[in-house]
C-alpha positions, 0 to 999 in steps of 0.5 A: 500500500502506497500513500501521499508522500511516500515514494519508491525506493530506486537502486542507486545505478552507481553502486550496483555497477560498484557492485557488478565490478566487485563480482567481476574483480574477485571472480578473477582474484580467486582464479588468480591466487588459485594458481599463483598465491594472494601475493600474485594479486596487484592493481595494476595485473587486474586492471588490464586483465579485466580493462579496468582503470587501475583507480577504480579497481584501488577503490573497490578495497583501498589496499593490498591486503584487504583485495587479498582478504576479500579473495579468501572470503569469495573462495570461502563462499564459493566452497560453502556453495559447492562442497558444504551446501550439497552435503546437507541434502542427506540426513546425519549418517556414514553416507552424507560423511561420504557424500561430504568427501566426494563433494570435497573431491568433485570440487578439486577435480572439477577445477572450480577454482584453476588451482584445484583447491584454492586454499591447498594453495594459500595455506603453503603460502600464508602458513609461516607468515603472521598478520590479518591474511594468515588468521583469515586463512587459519579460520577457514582450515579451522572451520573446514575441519570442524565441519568435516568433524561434527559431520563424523561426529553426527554419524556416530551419534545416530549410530551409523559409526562405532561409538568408539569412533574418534571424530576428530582423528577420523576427520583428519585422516579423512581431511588428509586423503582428500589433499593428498589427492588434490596435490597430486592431480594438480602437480602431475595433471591427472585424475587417477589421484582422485580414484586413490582417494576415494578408495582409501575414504571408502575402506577408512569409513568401512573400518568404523561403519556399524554397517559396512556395507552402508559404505559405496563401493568405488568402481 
């Protein structure tokens, strides 16, 4: 309902073009720090890679380290969207650890980001060096983990892994394989690393599973 002296609420033009050109620039960041690490990005690169002015892409962020700070924080949503997002689509169990796993895997091989996993490549990067960038890197491996965590701790409540399961070990063994394949496909540019992966998860859930055979097998 509308009334005397009310108006309708316009976007304003100029900031969704902010807006637009932001997507723009930090869908090439992602791709950018992917491959060559955060220290890659710069100004003037994605200025002319992109055909922007070089002040304008500086007032998107007002430094170096907020454009690489902003890069983890698109790479984190992207993996919410495309790894953490579509587990949730089963009920806490052995399957959604396993259906959480191949998401993991589909997203490195499917080359989401050119780099295979992008923050595989910012840890090695960032991992010895103190300040904003490294503590924004250390809460996304964090927050990775403790998700891959509570979802093997959620499959052992419901009882579909032994009670005696230790969530954060499994995790990280779990955690483990997925990288180890990640970092073999992408140094040698093959995918067999990836069926390695999955072999190993699948025979590592079976050892814990109430129900092996709840567990699918890897053709």
């Amino acid at each position: 309902m509308t009334g005397e002296g009310t108006s309708t609420a316009r976007p304003d033009g100029r900031v969704e073009r902010g807006n637009r050109t932001r997507r723009l620039v930090l869908d090439r960041t992602v791709e950018i720090a992917s491959v060559e690490g955060l220290e890659a990005l710069s100004v003037g690169r994605l200025a002319s890679d992109l055909g922007l002015s070089k002040s304008g892409v500086f007032a998107l962020f007002g430094s170096k380290e907020e454009m690489q700070l902003a890069t983890v924080r698109e790479a984190g949503r992207v993996f919410a969207d495309r790894v953490i997002r579509p587990s949730t689509q089963d009920p806490a169990g052995v399957l959604r650890v396993w259906r959480l796993c191949e998401a993991w895997l589909e997203y490195s091989r499917g080359r989401v980001f050119p780099g295979g996993c992008f923050f595989y490549e910012v840890i090695a990067e960032f991992d010895a060096r103190p300040g904003p960038v490294h503590d924004a890197v250390v809460r996304a491996q964090r927050d990775w983990s403790a998700y891959v965590e509570r979802t093997v701790a959620e499959a052992r409540d419901v009882g579909e892994l032994r009670a005696d399961v230790d969530a954060p070990q499994l995790a990280f063994e779990l955690i483990a394989l997925m990288e180890a394949a990640n970092g073999v496909a992408v140094l040698r540019g093959e995918e067999t690393a990836y069926r390695r992966a999955r072999v190993g998860i699948a025979a590592r859930l079976r050892t814990v599973a109430a129900d092996p055979l709840r567990v699918p097998q890897v053709p």
